[in-house]
C-alpha positions in Angstrom: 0.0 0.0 0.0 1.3 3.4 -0.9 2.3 5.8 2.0 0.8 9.3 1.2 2.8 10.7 3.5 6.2 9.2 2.3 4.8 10.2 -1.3 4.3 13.7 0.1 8.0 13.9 1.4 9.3 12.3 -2.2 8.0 15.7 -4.0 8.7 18.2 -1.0 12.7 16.5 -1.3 12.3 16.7 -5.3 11.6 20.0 -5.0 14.1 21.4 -2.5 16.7 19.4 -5.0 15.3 21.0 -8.4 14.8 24.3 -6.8 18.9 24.0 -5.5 19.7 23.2 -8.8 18.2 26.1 -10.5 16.0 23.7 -12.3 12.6 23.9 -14.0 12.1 20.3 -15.3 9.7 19.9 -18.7 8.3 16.6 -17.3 8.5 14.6 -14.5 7.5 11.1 -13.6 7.9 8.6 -10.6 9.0 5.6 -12.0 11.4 2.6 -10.5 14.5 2.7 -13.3 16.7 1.2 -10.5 15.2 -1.8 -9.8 14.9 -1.7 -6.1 10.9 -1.6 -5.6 10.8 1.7 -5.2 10.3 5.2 -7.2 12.8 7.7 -8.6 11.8 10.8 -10.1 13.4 10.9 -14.0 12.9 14.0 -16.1 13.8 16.5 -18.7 15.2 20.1 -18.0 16.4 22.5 -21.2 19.5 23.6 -19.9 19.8 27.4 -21.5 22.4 28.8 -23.7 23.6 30.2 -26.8 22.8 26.2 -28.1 19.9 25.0 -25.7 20.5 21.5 -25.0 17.6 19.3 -23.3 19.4 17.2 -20.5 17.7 14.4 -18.6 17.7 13.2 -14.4 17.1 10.6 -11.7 16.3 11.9 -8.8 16.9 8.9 -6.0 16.3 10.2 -2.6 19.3 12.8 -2.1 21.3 10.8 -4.9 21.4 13.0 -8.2 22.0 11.2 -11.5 22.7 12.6 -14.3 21.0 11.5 -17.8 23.6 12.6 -20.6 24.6 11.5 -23.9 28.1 10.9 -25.0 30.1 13.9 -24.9 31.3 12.8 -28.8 27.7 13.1 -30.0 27.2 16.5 -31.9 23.3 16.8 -31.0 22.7 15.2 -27.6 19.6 15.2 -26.4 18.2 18.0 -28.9 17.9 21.4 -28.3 14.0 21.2 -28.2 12.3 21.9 -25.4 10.1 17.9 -25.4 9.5 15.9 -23.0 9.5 11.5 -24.4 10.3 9.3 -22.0 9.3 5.7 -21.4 11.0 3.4 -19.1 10.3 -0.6 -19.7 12.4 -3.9 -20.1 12.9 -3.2 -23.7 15.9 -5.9 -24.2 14.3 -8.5 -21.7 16.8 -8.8 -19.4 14.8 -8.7 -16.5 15.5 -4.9 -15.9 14.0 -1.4 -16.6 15.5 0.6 -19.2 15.5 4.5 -20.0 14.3 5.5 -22.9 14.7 9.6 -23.7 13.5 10.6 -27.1 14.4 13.8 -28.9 14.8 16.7 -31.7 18.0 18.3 -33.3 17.6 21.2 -36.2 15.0 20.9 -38.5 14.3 17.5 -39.1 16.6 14.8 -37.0 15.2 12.5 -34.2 16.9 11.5 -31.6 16.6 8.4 -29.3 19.2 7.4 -25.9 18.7 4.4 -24.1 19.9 4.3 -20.8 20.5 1.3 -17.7 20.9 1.7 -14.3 24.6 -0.5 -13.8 24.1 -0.4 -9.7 26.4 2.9 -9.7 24.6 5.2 -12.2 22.5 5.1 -15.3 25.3 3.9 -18.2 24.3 4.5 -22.0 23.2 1.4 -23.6 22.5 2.9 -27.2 22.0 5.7 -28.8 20.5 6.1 -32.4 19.7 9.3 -35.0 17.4 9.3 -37.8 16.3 11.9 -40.0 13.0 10.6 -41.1 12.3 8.9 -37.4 13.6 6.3 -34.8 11.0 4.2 -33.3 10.8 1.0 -31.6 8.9 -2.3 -33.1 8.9 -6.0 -31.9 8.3 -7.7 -35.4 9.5 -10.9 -35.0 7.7 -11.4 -31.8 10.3 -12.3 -29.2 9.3 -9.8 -27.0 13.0 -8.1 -27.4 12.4 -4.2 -28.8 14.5 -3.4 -31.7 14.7 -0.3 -32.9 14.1 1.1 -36.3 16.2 3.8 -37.4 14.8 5.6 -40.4 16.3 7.9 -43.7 14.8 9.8 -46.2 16.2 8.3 -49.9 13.6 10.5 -51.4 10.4 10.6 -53.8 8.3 9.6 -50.7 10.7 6.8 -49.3 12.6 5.8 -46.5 15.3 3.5 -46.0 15.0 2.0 -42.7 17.9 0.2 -40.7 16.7 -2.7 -38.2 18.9 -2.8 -35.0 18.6 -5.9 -32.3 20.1 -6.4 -29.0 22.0 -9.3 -29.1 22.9 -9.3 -25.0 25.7 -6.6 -24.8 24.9 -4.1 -27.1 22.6 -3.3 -30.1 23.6 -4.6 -33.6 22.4 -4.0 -37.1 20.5 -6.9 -38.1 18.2 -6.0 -41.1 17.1 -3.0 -43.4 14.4 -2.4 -45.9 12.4 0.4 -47.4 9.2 1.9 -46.6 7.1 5.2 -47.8 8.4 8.2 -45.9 4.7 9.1 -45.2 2.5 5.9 -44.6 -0.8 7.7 -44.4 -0.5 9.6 -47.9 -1.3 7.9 -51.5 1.5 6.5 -53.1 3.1 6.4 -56.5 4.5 3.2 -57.1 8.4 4.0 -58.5 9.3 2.4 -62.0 11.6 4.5 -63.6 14.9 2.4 -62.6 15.7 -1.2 -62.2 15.7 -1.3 -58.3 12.5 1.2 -57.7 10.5 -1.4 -59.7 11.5 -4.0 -57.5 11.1 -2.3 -54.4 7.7 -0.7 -55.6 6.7 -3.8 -56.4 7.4 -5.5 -53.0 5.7 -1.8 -50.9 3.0 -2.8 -53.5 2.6 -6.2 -51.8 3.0 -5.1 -48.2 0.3 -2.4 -48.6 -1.9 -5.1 -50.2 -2.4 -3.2 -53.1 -2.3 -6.4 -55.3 -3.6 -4.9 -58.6 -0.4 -2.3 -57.9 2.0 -4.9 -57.8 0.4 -6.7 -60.7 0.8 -3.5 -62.9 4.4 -3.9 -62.1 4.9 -7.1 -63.8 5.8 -7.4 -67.4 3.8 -7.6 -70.2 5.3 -11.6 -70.4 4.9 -12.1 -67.0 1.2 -11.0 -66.9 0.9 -13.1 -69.9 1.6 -16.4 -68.3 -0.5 -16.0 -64.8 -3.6 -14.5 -65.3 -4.2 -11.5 -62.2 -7.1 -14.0 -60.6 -4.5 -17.0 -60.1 -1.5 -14.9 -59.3 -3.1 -12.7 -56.4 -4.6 -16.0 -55.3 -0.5 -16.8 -54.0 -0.6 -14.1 -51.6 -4.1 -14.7 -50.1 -1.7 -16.1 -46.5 0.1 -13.2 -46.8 0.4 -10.7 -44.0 3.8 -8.6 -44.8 6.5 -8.2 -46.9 9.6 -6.3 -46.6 12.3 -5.4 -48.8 16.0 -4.8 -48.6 19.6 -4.7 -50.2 18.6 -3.8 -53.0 21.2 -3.8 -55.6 21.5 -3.4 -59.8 23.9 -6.1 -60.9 23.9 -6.1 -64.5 22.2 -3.8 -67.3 22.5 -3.8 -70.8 20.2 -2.2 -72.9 16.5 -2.6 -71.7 17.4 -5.5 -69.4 18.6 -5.7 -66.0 19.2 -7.9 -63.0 18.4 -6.7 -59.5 19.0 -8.6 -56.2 17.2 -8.2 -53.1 16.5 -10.1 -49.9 13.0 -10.2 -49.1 11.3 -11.1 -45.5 8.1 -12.4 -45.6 5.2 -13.0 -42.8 2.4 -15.6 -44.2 -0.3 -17.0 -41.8 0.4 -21.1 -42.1 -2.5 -23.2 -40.8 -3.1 -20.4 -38.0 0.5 -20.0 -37.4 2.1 -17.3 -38.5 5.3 -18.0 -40.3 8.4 -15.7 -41.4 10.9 -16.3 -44.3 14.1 -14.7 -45.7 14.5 -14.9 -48.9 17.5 -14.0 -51.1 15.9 -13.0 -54.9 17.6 -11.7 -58.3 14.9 -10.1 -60.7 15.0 -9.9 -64.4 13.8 -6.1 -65.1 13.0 -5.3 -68.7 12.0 -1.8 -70.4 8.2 -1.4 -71.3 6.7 1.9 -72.2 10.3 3.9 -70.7 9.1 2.1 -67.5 10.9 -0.7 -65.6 9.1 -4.2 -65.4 10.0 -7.0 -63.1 10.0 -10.1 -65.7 11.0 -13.1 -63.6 12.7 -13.9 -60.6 15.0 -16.4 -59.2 14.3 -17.6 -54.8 15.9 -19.0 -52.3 15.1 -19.5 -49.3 17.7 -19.1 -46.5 15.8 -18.9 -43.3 12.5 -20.2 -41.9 10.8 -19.2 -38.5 7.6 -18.9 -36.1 6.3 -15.4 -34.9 5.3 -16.7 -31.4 3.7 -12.9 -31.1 2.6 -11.1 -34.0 1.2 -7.5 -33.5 
């Protein structure tokens, strides 16, 4: 049972400190980040200057702990006076983790993860983006990776997939994505690799008849739309990445890509990586994908899909 009074002399001995400190915190919250049972008060100050720089605290009793990012790192927190914070287990270790979110110049995002160590809060990670960093768990293992994200233009982002792999987190995976989710799309064809990774954004966004326009004139020949769509009715997501031209000569080229893939299999939902080199051929000035060679080089359950 909580204490009122004990909770009343927390934030009187919060104050006193913040007040001593010269400090007007943006946000504050009473959260365990230690791991001891018990609540600390974590929050964001703007510290002022000719460069404002938003700087982060856990308050621990009379213990002060300073939430910084390496001194190396040109942007910091930001220099925007926000306040995103979550604090959960996010690389299932059994403990807490700090998570301070943040802004620096016009359009870069900022994320620092921090862990309490049992003598102060030590920087796990520490990721910039300028289209977006966010966290996902997509292959349902309950571990967060995060998803660092980069505009490569004409409405797309290049995204880089990073996983904690017990020390530290890695680079595991990348693919591409519409910069803007919610807006309509225009389906890229006007080189090789666009028209493969339209074609695969066509897929994930279950615009069927999108990707199907994609195809070549051959290719649409030899499966008519009814039997071809009818191979992606299991089909929940597809992603796309490393995608490279190879070879081109004239009106013909030859892409590679790897290509993950989440299909619901007799209720259970099933991923795939698959390694793919496209034939692309010039119809119309446009790029067309004209027929691919798979293989597959990984096979796995989603225990939790979202």
């Amino acid at each position: 049972m909580i204490d009122p009074q004990a909770v009343a002399g927390d934030i009187a001995a919060g104050q006193v400190a913040l007040e001593s400190r010269g400090i007007d915190p943006l946000c504050l919250r009473w959260e365990d980040t230690d791991g001891d049972g018990e609540g600390e008060w974590l929050g964001l100050y703007l510290r002022p200057g000719e460069r404002p720089q938003l700087e982060g605290f856990v308050l621990d009793g009379a213990a002060w702990h300073e939430l910084r990012a390496p001194a190396q790192e040109e942007h910091g927190f930001g220099a925007y006076a926000v306040c995103e914070l979550d604090v959960d287990d996010v690389n299932a270790d059994g403990s807490a983790e700090i998570l301070v979110y943040g802004h620096a110049e016009s359009s870069i995002d900022l994320l620092h993860i921090f862990a309490w160590d049992g003598v102060l809060y030590s920087p796990l990670a520490s990721f910039e983006g300028d289209a977006g960093v966010r966290t996902e768990d997509r292959d349902g293992d309950l571990v967060i990776e995060v998803v660092v994200r980069h505009r490569v233009g004409d409405g797309l982002a290049w995204e880089s997939v990073h996983t904690w792999d017990g020390a530290t987190y890695g680079w595991t995976w990348e693919r591409y994505d519409w910069l803007h989710r919610e807006r309509p799309h225009v389906y890229l064809s006007d080189t090789p690799e666009r028209a493969v990774i339209s074609f695969y954004l066509a897929l994930n966004d279950g615009h069927l008849p999108g990707a199907y326009s994609l195809l070549s004139s051959q290719a649409r020949s030899s499966q008519p739309y009814r039997t071809w769509a009818a191979g992606f009715d299991t089909t929940r997501e597809v992603e796309v990445g490393s995608v490279h031209p190879i070879d081109r000569s004239g009106g013909t080229a030859t892409v590679t890509a790897q290509v993950r893939s989440y299909g619901n299999v007799d209720g259970y939902i099933i991923g795939r990586l698959w390694d793919t080199t496209w034939t692309v051929v010039v119809e119309e000035q446009r790029w067309r994908l004209d027929s691919a060679a798979t293989e597959q080089l990984d096979r796995w359950e989603v225990p939790f899909y979202p």
